[in-house]
N, CA and C of each residue as an Amber inpcrd file, in Angstrom:
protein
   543
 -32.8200000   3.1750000 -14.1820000 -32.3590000   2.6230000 -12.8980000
 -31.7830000   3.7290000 -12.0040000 -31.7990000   3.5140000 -10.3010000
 -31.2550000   4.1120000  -9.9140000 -29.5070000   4.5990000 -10.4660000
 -29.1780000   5.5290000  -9.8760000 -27.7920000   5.9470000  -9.9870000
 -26.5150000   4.9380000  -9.0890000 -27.0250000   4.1620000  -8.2640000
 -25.7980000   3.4870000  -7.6670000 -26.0940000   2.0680000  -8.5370000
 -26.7850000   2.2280000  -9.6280000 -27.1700000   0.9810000 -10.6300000
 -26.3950000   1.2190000 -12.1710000 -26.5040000   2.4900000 -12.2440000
 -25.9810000   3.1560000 -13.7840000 -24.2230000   2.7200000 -14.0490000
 -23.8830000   2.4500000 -14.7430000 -22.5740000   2.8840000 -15.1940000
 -21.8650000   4.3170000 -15.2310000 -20.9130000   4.3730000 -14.8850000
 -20.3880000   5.8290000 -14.2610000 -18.7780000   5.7100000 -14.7530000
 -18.2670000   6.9500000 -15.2540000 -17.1310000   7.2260000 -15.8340000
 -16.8600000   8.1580000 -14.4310000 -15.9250000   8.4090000 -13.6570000
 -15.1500000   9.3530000 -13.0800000 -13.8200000   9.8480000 -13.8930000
 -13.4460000  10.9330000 -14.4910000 -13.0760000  11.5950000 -15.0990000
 -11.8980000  12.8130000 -14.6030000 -11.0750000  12.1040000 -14.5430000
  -9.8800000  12.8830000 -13.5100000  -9.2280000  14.1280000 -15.0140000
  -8.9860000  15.3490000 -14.2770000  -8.1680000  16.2940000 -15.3390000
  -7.1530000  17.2730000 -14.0990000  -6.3330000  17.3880000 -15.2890000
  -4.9920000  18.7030000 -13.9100000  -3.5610000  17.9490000 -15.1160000
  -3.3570000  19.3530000 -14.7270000  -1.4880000  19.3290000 -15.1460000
  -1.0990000  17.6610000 -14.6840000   0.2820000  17.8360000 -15.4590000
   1.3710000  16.5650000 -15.5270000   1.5250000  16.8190000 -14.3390000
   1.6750000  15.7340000 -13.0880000   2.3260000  15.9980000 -11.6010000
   1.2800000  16.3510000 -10.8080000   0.1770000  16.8640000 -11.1890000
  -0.7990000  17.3500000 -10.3960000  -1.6280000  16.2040000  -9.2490000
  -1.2310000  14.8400000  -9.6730000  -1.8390000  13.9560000  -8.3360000
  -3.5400000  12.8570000  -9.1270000  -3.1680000  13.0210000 -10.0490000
  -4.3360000  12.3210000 -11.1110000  -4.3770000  11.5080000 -10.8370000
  -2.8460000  10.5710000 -11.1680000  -3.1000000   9.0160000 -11.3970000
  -2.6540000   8.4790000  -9.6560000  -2.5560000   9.2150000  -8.6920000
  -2.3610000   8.7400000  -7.6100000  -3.5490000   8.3610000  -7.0490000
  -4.1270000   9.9120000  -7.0940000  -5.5820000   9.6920000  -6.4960000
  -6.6150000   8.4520000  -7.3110000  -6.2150000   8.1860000  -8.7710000
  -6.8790000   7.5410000  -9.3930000  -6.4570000   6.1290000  -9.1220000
  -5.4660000   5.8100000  -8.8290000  -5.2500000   4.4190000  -8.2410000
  -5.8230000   4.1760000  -6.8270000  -5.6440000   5.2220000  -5.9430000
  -6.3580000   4.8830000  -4.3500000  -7.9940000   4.3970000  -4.8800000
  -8.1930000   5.7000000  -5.5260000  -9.9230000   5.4750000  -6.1450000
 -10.5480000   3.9240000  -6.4830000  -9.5210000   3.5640000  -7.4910000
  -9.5270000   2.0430000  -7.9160000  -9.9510000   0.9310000  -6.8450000
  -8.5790000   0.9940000  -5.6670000  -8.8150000  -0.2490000  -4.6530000
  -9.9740000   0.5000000  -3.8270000 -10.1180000   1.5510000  -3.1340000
 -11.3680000   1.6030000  -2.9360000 -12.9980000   1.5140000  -3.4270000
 -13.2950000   1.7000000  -4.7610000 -14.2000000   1.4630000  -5.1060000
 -14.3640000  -0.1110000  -5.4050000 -13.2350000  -1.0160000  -5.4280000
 -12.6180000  -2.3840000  -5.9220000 -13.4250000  -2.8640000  -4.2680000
 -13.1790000  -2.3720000  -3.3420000 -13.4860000  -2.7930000  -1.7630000
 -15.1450000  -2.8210000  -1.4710000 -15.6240000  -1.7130000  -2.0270000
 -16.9730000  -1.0480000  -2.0020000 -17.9530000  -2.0860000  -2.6130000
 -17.2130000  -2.2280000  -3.8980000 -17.7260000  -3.1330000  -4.4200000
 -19.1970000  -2.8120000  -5.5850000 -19.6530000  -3.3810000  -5.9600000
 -21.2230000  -2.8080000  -6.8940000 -20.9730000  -3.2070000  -8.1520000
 -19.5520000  -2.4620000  -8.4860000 -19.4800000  -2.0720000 -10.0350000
 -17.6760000  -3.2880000 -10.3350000 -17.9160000  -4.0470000 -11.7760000
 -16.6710000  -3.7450000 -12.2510000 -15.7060000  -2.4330000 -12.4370000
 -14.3980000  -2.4490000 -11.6410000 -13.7010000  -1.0930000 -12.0710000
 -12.8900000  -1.1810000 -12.8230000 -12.4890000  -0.5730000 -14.2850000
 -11.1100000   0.0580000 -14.6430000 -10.9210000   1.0030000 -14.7130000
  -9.5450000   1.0580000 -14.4660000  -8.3890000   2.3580000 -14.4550000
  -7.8980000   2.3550000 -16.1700000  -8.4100000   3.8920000 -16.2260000
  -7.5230000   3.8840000 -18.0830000  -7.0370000   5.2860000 -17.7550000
  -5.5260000   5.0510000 -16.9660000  -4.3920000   6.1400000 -16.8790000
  -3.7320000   6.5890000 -17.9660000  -3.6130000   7.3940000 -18.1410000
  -3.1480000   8.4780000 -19.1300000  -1.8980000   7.5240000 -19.8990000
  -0.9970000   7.5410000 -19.3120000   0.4080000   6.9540000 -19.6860000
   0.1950000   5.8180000 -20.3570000  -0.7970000   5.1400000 -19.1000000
  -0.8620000   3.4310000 -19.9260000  -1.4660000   3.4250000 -21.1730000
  -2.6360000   4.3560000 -21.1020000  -3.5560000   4.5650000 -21.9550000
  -2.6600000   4.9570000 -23.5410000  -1.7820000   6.1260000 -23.5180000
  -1.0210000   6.7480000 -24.7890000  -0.4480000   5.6440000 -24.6610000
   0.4430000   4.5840000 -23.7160000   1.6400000   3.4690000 -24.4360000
   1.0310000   2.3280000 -24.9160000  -0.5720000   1.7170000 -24.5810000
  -1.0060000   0.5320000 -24.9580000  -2.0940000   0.7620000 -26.1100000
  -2.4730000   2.4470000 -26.4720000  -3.8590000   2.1830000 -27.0470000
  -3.8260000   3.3780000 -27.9830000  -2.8110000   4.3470000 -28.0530000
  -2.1140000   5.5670000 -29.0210000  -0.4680000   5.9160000 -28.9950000
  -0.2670000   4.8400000 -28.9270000   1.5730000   4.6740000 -29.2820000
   1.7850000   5.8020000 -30.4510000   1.0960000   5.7120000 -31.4110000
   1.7240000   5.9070000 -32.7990000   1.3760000   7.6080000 -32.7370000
   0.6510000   7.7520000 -31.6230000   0.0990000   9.4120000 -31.9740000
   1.3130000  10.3970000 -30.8590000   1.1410000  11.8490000 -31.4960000
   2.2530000  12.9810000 -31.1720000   1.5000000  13.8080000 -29.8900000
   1.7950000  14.5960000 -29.2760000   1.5820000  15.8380000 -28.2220000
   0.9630000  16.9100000 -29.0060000   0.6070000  17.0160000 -30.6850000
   0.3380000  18.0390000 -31.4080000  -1.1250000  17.9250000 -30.8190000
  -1.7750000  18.7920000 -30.8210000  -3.2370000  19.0880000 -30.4110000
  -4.5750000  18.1900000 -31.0340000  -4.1020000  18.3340000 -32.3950000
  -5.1750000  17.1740000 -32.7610000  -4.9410000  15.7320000 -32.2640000
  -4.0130000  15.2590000 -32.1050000  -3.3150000  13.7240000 -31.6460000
  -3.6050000  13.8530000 -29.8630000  -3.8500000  14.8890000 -29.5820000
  -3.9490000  14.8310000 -27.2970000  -5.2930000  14.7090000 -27.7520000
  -6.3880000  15.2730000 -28.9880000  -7.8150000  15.5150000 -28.5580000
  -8.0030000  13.8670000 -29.1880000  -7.2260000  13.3720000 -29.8370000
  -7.8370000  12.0150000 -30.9730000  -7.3440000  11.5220000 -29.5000000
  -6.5880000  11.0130000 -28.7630000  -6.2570000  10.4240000 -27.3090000
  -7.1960000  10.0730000 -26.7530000  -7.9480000  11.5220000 -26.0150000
  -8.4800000  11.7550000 -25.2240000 -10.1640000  10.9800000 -26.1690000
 -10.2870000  11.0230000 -26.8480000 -11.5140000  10.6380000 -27.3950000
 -11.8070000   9.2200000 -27.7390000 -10.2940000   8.6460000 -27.7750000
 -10.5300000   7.0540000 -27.6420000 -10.6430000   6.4870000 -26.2170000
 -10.2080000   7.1960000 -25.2070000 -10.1180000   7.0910000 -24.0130000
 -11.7580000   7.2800000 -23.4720000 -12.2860000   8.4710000 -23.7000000
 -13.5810000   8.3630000 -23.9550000 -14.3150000   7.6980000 -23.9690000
 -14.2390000   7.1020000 -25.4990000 -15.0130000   6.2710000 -26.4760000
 -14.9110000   4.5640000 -25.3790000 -13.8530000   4.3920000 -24.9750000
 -13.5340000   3.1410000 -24.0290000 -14.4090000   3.5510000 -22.8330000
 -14.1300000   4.6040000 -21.9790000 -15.2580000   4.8560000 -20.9140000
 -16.8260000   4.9460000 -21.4540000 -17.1710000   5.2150000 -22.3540000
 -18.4540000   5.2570000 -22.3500000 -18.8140000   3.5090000 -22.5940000
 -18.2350000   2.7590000 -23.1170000 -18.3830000   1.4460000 -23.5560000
 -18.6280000   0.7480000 -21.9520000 -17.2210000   1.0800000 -20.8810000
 -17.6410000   0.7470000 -19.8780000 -18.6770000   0.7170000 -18.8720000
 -19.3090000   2.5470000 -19.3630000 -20.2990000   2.7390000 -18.6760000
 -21.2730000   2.1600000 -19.2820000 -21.6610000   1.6720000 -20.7010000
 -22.9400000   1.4140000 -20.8080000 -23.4220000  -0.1450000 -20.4120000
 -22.0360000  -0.9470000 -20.3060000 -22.2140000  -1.9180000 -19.4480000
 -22.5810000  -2.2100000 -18.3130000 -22.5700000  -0.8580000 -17.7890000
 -22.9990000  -0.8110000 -16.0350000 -21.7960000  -0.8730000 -14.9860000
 -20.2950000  -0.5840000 -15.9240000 -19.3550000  -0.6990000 -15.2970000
 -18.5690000   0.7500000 -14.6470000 -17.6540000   0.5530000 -13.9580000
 -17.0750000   2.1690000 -13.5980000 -15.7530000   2.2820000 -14.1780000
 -16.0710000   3.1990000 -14.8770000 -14.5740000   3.6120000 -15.4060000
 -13.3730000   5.0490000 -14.9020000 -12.1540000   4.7920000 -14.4600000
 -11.9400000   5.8840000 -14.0290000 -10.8750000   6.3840000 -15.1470000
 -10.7420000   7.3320000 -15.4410000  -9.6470000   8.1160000 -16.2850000
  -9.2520000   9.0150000 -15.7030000  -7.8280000   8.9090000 -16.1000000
  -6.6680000  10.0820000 -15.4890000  -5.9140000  10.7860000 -16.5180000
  -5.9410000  11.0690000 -17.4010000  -5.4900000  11.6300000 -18.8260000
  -5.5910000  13.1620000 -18.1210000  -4.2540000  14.2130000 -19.0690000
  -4.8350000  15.2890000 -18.6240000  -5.7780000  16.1260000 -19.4530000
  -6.2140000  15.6380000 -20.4280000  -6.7530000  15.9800000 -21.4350000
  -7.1260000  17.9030000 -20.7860000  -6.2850000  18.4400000 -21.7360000
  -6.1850000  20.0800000 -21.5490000  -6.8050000  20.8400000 -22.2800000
  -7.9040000  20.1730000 -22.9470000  -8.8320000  20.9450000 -23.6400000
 -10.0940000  21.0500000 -23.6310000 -10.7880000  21.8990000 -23.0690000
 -12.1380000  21.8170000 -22.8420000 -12.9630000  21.4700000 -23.5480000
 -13.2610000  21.8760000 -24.8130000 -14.3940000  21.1310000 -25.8500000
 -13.9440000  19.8100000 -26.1680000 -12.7740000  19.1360000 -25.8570000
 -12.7360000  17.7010000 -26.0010000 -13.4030000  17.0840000 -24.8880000
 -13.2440000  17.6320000 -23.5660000 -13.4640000  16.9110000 -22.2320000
 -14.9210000  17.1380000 -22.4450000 -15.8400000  18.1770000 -23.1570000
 -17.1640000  18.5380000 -23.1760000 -17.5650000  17.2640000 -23.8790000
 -17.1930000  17.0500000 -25.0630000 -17.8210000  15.9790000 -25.9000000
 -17.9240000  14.5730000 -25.3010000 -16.1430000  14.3000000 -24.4610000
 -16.1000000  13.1180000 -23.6690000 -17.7210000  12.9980000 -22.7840000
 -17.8830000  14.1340000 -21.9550000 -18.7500000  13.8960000 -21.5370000
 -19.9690000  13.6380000 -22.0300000 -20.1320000  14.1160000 -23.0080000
 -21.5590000  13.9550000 -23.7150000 -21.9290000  12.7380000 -24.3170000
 -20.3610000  12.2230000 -24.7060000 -20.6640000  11.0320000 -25.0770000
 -20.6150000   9.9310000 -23.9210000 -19.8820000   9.9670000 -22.5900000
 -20.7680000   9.2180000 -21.7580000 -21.8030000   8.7960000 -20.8950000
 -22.3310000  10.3860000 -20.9240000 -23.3840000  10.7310000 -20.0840000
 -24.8030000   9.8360000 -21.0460000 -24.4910000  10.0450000 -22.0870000
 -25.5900000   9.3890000 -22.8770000 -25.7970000   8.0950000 -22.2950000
 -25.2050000   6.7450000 -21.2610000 -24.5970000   6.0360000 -21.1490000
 -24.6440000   5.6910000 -19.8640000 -24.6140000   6.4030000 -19.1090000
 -24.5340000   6.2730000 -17.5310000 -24.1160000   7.9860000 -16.9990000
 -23.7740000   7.4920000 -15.5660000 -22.9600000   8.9590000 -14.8950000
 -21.8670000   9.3600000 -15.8550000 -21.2190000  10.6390000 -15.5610000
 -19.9840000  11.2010000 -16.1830000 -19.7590000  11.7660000 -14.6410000
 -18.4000000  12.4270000 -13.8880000 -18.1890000  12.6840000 -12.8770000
 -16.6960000  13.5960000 -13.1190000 -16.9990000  14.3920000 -13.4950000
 -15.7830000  15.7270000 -13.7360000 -14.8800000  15.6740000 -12.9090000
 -13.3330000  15.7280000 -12.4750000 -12.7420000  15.6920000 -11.4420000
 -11.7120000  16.5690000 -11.7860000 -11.5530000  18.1020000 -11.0480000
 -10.4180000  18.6950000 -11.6160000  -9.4890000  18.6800000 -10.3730000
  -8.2020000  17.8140000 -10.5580000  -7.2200000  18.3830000  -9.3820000
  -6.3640000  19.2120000 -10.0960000  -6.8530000  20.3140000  -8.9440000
  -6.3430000  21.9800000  -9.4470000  -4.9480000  22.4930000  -9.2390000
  -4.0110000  21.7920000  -9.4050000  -2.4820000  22.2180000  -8.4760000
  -1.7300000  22.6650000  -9.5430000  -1.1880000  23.7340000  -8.3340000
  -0.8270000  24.7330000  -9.2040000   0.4050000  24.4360000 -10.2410000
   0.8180000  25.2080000 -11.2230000   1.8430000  24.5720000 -11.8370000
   3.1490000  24.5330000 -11.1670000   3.4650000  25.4990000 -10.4630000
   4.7350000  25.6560000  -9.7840000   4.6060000  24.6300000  -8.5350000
   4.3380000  23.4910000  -8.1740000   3.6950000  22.7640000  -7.4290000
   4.3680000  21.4070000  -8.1190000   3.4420000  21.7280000  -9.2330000
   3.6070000  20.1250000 -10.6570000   5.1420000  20.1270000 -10.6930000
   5.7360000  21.3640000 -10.9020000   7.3450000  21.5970000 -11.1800000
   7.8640000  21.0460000  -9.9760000   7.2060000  21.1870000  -9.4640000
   8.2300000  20.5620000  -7.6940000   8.4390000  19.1520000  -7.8160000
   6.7260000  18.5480000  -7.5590000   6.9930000  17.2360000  -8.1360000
   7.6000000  16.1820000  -8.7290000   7.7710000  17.0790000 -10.1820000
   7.8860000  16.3300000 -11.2140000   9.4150000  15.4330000 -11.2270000
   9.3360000  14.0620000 -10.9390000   9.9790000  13.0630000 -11.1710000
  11.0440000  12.9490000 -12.0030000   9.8670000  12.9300000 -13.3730000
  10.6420000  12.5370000 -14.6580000  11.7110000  13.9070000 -15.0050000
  11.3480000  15.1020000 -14.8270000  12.5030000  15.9530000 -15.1150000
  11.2550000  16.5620000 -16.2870000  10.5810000  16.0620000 -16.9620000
   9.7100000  16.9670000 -17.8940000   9.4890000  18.4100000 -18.3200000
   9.4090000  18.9350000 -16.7880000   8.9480000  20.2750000 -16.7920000
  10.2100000  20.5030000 -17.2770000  11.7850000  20.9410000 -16.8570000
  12.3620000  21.1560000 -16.6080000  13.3940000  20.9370000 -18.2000000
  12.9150000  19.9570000 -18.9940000  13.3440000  19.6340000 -20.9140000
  11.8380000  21.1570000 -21.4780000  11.1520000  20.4600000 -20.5800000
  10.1140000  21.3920000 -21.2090000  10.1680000  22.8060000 -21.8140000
  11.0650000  23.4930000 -20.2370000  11.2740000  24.9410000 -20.1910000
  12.9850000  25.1350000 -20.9690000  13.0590000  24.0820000 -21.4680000
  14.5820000  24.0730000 -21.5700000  14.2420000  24.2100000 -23.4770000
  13.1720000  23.9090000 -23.7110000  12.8590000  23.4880000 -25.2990000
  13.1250000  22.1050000 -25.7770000  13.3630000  21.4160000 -25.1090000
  13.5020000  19.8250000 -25.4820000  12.5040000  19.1470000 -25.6540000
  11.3460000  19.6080000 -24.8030000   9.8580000  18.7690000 -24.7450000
   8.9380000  20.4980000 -25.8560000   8.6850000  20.2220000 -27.5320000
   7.6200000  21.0680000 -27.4770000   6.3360000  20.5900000 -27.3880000
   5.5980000  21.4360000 -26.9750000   3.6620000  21.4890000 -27.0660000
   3.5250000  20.5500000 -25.6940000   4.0180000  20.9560000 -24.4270000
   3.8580000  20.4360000 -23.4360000   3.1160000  21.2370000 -22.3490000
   2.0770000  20.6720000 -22.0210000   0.6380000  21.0880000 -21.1810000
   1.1150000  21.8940000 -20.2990000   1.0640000  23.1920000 -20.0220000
   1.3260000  24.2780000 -19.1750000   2.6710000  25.1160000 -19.3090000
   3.1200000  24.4920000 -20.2080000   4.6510000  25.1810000 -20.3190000
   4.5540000  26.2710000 -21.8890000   4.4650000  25.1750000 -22.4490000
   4.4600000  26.0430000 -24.4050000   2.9050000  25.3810000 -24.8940000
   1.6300000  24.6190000 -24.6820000   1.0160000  24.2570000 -24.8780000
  -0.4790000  24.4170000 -23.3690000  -1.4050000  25.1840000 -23.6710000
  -2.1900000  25.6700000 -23.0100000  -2.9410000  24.4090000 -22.0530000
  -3.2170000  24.5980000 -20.7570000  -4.2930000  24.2140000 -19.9150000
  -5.6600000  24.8290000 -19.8450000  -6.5500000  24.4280000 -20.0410000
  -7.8080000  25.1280000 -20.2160000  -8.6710000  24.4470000 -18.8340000
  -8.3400000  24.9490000 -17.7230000  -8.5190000  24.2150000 -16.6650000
 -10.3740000  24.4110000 -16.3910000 -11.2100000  23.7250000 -16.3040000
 -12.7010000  23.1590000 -16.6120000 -13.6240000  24.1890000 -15.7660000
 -14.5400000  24.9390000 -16.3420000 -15.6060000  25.5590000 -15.1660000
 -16.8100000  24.6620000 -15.0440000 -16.7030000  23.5440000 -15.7730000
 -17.7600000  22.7500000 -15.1760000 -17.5480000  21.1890000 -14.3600000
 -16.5590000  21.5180000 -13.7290000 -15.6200000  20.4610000 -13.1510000
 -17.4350000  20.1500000 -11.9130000 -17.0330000  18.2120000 -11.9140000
 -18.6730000  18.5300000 -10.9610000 -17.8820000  18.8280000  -9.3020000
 -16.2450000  18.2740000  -9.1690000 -15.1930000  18.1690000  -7.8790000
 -14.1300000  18.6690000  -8.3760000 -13.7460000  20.1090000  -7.1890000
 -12.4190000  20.4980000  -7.3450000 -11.8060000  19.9100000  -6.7630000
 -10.4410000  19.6340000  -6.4430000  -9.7630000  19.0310000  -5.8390000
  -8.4290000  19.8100000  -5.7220000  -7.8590000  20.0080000  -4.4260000
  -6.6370000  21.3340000  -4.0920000  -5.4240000  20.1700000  -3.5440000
  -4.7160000  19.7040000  -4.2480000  -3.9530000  18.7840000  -3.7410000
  -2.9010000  18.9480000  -2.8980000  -2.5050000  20.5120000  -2.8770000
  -1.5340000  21.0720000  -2.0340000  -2.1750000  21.0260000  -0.5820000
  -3.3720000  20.9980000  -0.3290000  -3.6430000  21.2350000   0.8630000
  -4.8220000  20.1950000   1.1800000  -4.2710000  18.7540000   0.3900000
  -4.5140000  17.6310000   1.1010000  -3.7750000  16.4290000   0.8200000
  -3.8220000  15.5180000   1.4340000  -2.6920000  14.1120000   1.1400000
  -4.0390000  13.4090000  -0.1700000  -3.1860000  12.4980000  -0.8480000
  -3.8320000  11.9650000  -2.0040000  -5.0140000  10.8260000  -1.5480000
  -4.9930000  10.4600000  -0.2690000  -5.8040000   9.4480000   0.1670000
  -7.2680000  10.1920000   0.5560000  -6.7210000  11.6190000   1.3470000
  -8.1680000  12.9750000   1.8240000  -8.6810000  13.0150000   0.5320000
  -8.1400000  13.2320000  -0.4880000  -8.4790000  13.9440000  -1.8050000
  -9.4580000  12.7200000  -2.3840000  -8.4540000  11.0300000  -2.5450000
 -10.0220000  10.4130000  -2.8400000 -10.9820000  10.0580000  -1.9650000
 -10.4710000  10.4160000  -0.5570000 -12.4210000  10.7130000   0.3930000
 -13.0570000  11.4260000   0.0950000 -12.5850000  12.6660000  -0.5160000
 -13.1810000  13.4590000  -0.6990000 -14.0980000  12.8300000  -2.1360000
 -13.0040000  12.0460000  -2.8170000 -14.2040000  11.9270000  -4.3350000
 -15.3280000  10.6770000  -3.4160000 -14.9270000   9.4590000  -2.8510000
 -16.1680000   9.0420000  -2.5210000 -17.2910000   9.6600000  -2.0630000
 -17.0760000  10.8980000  -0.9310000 -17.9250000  11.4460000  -0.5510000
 -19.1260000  12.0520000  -1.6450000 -18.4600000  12.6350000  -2.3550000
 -18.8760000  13.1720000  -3.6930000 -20.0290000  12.1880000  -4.3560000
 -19.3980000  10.7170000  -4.4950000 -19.8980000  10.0690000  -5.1680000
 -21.3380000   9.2780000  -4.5680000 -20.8570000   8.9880000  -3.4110000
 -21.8700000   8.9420000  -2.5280000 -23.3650000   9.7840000  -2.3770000
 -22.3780000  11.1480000  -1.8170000 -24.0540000  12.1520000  -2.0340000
 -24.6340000  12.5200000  -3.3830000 -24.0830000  12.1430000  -4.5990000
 -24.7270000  12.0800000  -5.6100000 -25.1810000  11.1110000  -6.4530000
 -25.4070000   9.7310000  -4.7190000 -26.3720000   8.9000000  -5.3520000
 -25.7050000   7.5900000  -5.9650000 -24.3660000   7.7760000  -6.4660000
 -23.5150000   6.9780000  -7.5830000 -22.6500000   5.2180000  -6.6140000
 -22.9120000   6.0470000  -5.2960000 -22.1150000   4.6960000  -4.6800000
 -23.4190000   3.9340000  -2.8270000
């Protein structure tokens, strides 16, 4: 089938604070408006508190995360549905496999918002960074625990030098000229 027929995972990655699950909620009611596809949102947070409670920040437990999160998007996509994820999943050969295993399935749609870390630190709400650098938070994504930020991202995204609403025009646009909407 065509591509605005397929099931499609959009696939958000970037540091804690970096603008994931913002842009990934605008994404939601707009593609919700657009219309075509059933949408869910499987955000990072909700995702670790409703569906990996029991798992740690240690590396094997972010990649076992990220792979049930996955494993749920590809299910969506092969239904013909759209799935968006906002996880920061910080490891590249996990995010490789994610993809492989939904591409089998429908679209996959890489999304890296690229902001910088000293940026995320500004942000950051919860105080995270800030236990982080203090040693209270260990194996935390950009601080004591590595970002492996994606060279095969299919959309960069520079969040410093756009508002979160430009940033998901920018992903429709994306999605659009590649057929998907």
């Amino acid at each position: 089938p065509p591509r605005d027929e397929l099931g499609l995972t959009v696939f958000f990655t970037g540091l804690s604070g970096s603008g994931k699950s913002t842009i990934a909620n605008i994404l939601r009611v707009k593609l919700d408006e657009i219309g075509g596809r059933k949408v869910t949102l499987l955000d990072g947070d909700l995702v670790r508190k409703n569906l990996s409670s029991e798992l740690t920040f240690s590396k094997e437990h972010r990649n076992v995360n990220i792979l049930r999160i996955g494993f749920v998007a590809a299910e969506i996509t092969k239904h013909g549905g759209l799935a968006i994820c906002a996880p920061i999943a910080p490891y590249d050969a996990i995010r490789k496999q994610v993809r492989a295993g939904v591409s089998a399935h429908g679209g996959f749609v890489l999304v890296h918002v690229a902001t910088p870390l000293e940026v995320c630190e500004q942000r950051d709400r919860k105080g995270l960074y800030a236990m982080a650098r203090a040693g209270k938070i260990k194996e935390f994504t950009g601080i004591s625990d590595p970002y492996e930020a994606p060279e095969d991202a299919d959309l960069v995204i520079q969040t410093t030098e756009m508002s979160a609403e430009a940033a998901c025009d920018e992903v429709v646009r994306y999605l659009r000229a590649e057929g998907y909407l």
